[in-house]
C-alpha positions in Angstrom: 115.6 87.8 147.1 112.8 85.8 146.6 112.5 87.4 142.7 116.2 86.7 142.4 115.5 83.3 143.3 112.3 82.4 141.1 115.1 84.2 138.3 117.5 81.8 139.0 115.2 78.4 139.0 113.7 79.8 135.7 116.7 79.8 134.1 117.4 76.3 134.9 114.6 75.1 133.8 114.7 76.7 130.2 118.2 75.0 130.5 116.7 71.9 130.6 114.5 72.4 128.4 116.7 73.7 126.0 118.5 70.5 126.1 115.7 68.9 125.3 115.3 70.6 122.3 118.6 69.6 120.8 117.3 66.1 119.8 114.4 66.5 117.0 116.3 69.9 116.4 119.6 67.2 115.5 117.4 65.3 113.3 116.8 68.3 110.7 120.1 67.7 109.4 119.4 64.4 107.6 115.9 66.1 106.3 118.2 69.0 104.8 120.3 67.1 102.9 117.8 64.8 101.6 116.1 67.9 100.2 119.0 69.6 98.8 120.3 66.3 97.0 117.4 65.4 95.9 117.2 68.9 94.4 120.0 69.0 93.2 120.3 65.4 91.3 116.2 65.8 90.4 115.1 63.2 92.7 111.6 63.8 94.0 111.4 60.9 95.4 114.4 62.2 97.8 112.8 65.6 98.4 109.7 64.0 99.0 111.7 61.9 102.3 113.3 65.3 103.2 109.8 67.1 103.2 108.1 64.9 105.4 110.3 65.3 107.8 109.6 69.6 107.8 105.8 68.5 107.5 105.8 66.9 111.1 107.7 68.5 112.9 105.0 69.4 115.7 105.3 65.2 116.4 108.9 65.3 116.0 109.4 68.2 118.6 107.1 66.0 121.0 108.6 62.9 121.1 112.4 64.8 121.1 111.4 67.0 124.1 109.4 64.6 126.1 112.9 62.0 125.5 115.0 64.5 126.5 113.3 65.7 129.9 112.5 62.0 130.8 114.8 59.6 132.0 113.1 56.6 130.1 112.8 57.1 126.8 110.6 54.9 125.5 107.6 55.3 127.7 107.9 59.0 127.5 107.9 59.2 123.5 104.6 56.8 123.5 103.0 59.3 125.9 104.4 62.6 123.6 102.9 60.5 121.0 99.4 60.1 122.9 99.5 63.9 123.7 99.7 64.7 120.4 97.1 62.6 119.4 94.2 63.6 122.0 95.6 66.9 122.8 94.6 68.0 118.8 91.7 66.0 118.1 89.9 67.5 121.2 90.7 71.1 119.8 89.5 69.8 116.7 86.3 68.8 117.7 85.3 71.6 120.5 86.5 74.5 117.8 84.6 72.1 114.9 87.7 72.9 112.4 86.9 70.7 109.5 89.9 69.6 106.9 88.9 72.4 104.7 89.0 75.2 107.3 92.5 73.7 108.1 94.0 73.6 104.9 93.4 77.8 104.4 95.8 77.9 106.4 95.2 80.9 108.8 95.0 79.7 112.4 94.4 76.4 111.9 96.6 73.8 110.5 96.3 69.7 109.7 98.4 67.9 112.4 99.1 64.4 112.1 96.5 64.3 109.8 93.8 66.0 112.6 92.6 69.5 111.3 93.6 71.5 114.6 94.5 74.9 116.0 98.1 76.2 114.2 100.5 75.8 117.2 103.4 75.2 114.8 106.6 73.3 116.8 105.2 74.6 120.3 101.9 72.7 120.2 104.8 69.6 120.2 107.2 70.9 122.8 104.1 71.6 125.1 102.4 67.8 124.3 106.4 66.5 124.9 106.8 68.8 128.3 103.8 67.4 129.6 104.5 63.4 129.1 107.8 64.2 130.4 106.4 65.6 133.5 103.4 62.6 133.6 106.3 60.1 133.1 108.6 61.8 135.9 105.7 62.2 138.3 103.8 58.9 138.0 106.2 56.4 136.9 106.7 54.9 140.3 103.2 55.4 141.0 101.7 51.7 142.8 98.3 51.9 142.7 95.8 49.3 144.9 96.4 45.8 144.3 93.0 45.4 142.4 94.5 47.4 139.8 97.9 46.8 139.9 98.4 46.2 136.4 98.0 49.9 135.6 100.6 50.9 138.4 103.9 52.5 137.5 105.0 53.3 133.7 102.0 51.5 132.4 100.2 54.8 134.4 102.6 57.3 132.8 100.9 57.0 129.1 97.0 57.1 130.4 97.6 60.0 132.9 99.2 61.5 130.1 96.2 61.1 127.3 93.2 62.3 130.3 95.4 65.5 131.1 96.4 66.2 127.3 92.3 65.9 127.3 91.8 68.1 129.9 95.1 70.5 128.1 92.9 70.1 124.5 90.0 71.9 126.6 92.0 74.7 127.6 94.1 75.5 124.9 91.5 77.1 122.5 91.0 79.5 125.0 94.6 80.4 125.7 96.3 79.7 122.6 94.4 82.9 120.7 96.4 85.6 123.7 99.7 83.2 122.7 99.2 83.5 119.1 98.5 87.1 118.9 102.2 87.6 120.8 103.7 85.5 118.2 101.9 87.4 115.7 103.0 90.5 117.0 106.6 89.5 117.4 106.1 88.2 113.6 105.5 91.3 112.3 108.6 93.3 113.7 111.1 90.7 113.2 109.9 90.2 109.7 108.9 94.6 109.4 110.9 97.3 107.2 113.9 97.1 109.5 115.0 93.2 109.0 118.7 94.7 109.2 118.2 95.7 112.9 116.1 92.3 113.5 119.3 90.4 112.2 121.7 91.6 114.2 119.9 91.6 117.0 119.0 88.1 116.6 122.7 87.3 116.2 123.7 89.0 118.8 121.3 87.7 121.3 122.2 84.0 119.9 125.9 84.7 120.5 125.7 85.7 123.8 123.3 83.2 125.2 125.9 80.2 124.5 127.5 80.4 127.9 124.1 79.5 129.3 123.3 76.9 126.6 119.9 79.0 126.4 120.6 79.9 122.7 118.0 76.7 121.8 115.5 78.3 123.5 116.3 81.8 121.8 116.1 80.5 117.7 113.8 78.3 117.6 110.7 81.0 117.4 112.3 82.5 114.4 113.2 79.4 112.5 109.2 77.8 112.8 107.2 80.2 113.9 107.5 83.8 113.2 106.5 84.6 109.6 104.3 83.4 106.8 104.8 81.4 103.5 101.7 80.1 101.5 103.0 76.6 99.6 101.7 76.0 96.0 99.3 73.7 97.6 97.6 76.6 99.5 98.9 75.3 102.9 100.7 78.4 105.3 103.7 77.1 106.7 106.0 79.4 109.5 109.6 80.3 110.4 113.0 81.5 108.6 114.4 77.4 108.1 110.7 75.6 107.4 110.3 78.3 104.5 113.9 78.2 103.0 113.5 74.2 102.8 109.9 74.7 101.1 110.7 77.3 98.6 113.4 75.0 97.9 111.4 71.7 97.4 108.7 74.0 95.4 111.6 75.7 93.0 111.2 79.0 94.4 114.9 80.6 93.1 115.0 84.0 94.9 113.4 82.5 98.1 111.0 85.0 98.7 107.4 85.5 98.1 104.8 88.3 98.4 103.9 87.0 102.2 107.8 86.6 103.2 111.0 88.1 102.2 114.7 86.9 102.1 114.2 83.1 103.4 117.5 82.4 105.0 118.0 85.8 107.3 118.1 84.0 110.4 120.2 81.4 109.4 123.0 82.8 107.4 125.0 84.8 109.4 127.1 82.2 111.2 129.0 81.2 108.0 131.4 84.0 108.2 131.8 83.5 111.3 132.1 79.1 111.4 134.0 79.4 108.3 136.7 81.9 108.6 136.6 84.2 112.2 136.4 81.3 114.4 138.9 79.2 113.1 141.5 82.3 112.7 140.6 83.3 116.2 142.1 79.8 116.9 145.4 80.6 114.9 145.7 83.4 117.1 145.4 81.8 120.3 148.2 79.4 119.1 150.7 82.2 117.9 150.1 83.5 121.4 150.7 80.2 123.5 154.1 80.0 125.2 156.5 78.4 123.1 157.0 75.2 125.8 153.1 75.0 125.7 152.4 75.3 121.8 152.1 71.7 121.2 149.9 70.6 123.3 147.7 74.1 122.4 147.9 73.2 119.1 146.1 69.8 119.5 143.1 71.4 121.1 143.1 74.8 119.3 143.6 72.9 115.5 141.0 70.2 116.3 138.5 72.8 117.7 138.9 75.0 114.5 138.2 71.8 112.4 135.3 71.1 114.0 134.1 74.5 113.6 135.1 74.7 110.3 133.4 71.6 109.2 130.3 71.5 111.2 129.9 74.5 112.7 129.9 73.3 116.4 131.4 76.6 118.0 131.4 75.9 121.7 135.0 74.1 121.9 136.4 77.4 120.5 134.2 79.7 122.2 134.8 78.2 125.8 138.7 78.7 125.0 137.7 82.5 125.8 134.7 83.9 126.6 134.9 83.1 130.5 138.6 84.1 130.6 138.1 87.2 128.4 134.8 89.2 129.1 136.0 91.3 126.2 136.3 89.2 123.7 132.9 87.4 124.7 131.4 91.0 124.1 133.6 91.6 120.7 132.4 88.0 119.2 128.6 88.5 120.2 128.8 91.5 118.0 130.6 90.3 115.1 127.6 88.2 115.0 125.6 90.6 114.8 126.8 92.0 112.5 127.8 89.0 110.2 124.0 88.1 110.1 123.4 91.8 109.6 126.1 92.4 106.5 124.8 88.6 105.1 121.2 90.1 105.0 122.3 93.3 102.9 123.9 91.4 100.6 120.6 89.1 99.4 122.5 86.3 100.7 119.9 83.2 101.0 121.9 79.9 102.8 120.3 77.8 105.1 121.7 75.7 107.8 120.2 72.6 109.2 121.6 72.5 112.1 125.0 74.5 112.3 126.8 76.6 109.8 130.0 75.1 108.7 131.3 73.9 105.9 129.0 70.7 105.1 125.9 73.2 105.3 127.7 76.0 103.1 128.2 73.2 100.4 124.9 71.4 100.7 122.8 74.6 101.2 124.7 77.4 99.6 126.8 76.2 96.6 125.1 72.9 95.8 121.6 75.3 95.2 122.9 77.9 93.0 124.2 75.2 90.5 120.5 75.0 89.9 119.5 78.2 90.2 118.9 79.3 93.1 119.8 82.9 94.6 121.7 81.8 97.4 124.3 84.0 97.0 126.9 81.7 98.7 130.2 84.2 97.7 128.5 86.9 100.3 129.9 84.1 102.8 133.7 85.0 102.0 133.2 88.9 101.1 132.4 88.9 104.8 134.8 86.4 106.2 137.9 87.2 104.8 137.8 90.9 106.8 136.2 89.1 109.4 138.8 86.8 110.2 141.8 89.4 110.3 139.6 90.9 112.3 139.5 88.3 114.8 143.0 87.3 114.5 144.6 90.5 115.0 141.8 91.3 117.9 142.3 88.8 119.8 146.2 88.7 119.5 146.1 92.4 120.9 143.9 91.8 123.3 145.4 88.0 124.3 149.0 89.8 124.9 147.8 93.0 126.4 145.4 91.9 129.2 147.7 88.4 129.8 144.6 86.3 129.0 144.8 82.6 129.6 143.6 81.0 126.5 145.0 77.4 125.7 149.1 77.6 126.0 149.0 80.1 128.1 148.8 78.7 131.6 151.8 76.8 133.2 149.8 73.0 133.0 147.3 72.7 130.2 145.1 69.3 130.5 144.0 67.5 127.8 140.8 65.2 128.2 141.5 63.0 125.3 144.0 61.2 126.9 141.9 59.9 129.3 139.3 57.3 128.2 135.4 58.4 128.6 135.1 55.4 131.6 137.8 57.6 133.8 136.8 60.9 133.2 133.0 59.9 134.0 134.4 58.3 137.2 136.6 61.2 138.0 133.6 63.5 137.1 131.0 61.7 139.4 133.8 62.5 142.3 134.5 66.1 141.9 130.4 66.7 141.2 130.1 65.8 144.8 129.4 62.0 144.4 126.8 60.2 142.6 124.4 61.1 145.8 124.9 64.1 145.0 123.8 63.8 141.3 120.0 64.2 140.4 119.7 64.1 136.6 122.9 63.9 133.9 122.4 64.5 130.6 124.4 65.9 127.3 123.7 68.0 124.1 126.4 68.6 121.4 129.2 69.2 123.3 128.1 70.1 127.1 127.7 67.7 130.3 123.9 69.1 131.4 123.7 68.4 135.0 121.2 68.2 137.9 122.9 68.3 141.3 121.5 68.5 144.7 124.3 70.6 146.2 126.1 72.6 143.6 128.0 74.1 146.5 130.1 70.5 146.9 131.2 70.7 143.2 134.8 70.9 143.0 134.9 73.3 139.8 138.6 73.6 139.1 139.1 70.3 139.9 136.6 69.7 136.4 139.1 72.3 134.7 141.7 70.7 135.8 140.3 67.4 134.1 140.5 69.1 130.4 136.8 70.7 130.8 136.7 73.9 128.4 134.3 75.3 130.4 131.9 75.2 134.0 128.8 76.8 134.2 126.5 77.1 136.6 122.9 77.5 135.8 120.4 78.1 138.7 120.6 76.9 141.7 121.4 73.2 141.2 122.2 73.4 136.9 125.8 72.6 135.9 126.9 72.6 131.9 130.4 71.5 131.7 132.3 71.5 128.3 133.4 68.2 126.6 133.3 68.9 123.2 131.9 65.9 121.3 132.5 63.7 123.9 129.9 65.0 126.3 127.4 62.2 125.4 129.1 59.2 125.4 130.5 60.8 129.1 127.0 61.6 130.1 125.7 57.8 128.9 128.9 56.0 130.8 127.8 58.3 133.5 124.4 57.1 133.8 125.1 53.6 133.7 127.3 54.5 136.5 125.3 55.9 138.9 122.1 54.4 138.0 120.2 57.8 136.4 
């Protein structure tokens, strides 16, 4: 029991931390599009904003992470900042890596302008975990009245810079056993059988979403496994950092002799975004009951445009995958498979974020005006039979197993008619009370909660508000399904209750 336990707190806290990894993750989007514009209307200046962006991203991931597992932002991203700071020049200086060692790339890499061990993203989500935790731990710290200026949050940011001293010490030694895992892992992902390592990556991906623990699953692919030497000499890693390089260095086919087929990991949610997705929703409508088919079509048309547009999946996915098992199974392997059949077909589209239809313009067609192999037709070979698929899939298997997608239950709520100050106050009752509530926060479209008794939460009462979906992660993690409301819910919440 005890093992079952330490399984279930573990996956809470990669929950968390998951969400906290949606916020520099969020900010790649703008970077993206400065890039591709700038590519595509000869704008160096533009690409030049866009690559700086790619070229910090260890900082970035600290200050995002550290603000997302904090509750006060500010003091939390100056300490991310600090860890950053002392954390690498103390490697620097017990390993003596001078700039030139740094810029051969290898295992060491220039940070923030500090020649330091190549930790890629995860030397900033560790500096951003730990000023999180400083600020969390000592920020109601009083110390004695002789030195009471330093008590409280002033403490958070100089606890954090002597144990990000102390980490700096440590991390030579157990970075090398880290990085020759991620080496490892490099190597098989990016081996002769990439088709196998696509679909299982979209696969995995697909069925993680329930859990919200698919941020934790693609980031290692996207900045750290795999190599690409820049025309400057330096050695960047992961499937998204590369594509964006080769672009701002003209690289058309987007591969090199170190790495292959930039875009693998990326690509295979067009088909999927674009075309299954949406048709899966035109399905659920032609199977709502006939009384019901207006109010199904407001949620099953606006979550389709969403997913069309942007990409953001979960308001379609949560219409099935916890009333259909089945079809949760069937839709984790059509990814698969999309990002297996996008592969074999030298597609090369990135995404900055999510794959829909603003990525597929800006990142698929927008490139190939200038050259560039992206392949973007390899998008709709594969979606057109993918969304029959989907449509005539789940009709069958809507109608023969009497599954309760939107329309098909005798009262079908709708949270937009309800303002985000009511449902917040309705939430706070049903989640037990504000007493009851440790920690509220939001990514894209989920409610990530903290509660002290998840026992006392009133989960169909949540359904019943218009929620799309209730998960329960660990002992005391709840997600609950908004859609894009979820974080102006989450910040009316907080003012709320005082968290």
């Amino acid at each position: 029991m005890s093992l079952i336990s330490g399984f279930v707190k573990s996956l809470s806290k990669l929950s968390m931390i998951g969400r906290a990894l949606m916020l520099p993750i969020s900010l790649l989007p703008a970077a993206g599009l400065l890039l591709a514009f700038g590519d595509k209307f000869h704008l160096p200046l533009m690409m030049n904003a866009g690559g700086v962006i790619f070229d910090n991203l260890p900082m970035l991931f600290a200050i995002g992470s550290a603000v997302g597992l904090a509750s006060e932002s500010g003091i939390a991203a100056l300490s991310a900042a600090v860890s950053v700071f002392v954390t690498n020049i103390t490697i620097s200086t017990v390993l003596s890596i001078t700039p030139e060692m740094a810029s051969q790339g290898g295992k060491y890499a220039m940070v923030v302008g500090i020649p330091t061990l190549q930790m890629g993203v995860f030397g900033g989500l560790i500096c951003g975990i730990l000023a999180a935790w400083c600020y969390n731990r000592f920020h109601t710290m009083q110390l004695p009245e002789f030195l009471g200026f330093f008590s409280g949050k002033r403490f958070v940011a100089i606890a954090t810079a002597f144990l990000s001293f102390l980490m700096g010490l440590l991390l030579p030694y157990v970075w090398q056993h880290i990085q020759a895992g991620i080496d490892a892992l490099s190597v098989v992902v990016n081996g002769d059988n990439q088709a196998a390592s696509t679909f299982i990556f979209g696969l995995v991906e697909r069925a993680l979403i329930p859990l919200g623990l698919h941020h934790i699953w693609y980031p290692s692919f996207w900045y750290s496994f795999g190599d690409y030497t820049t025309q400057a000499g330096q050695v960047i890693h992961g499937d998204q950092t590369i594509w964006f390089k080769m672009l701002e260095e003209g690289v058309k086919s987007f591969s090199s002799d170190t790495y292959q087929n930039a875009g693998k990991f990326m690509q295979g949610e067009f088909p999927l975004m674009l075309f299954a997705l949406p048709a899966a929703c035109l399905a659920m409508y032609h199977e709502a009951h006939t009384k019901n088919k207006k109010i199904a079509a407001g949620i099953l048309f606006s979550a389709a445009l969403t997913c069309f547009l942007t990409g953001i999946t979960e308001p379609v996915e949560f219409t099935f995958i916890f009333v259909a098992p089945i079809l949760y199974v069937f839709n984790a392997i059509m990814a698969g498979l999309a990002y297996m059949t996008m592969y074999l077909l030298h597609a090369h589209i990135a995404k900055s974020f999510s794959a829909g239809f603003i990525d597929y313009l800006s990142f698929g067609i927008l490139p190939s005006f200038n050259g560039y192999q992206t392949h973007f037709l390899s998008a709709i070979i594969i979606g057109i039979p993918m969304g029959l698929i989907y449509y005539f899939t789940f009709r069958f298997v809507i109608r023969r197993f009497d599954v309760k997608t939107p329309g098909r239950t005798e009262v079908t709520a709708n949270a937009d008619e309800k303002s985000d100050s009511e449902l917040a106050t309705e939430i706070i009752t049903l989640l037990g009370g504000a007493h009851n509530i440790d920690s509220v926060g939001a990514c894209i479209t989920r409610l990530r909660l903290e509660v002290t008794k998840s026992e006392v939460v009133d989960k169909d009462g949540l359904n019943g508000l218009g929620a799309r979906g209730v998960v329960f992660v660990g002992d005391n993690g709840i997600q609950v399904i908004f859609g894009a409301r979820a974080q102006f819910i989450a910040q009316t919440m907080s003012t709320m209750i005082g968290k």
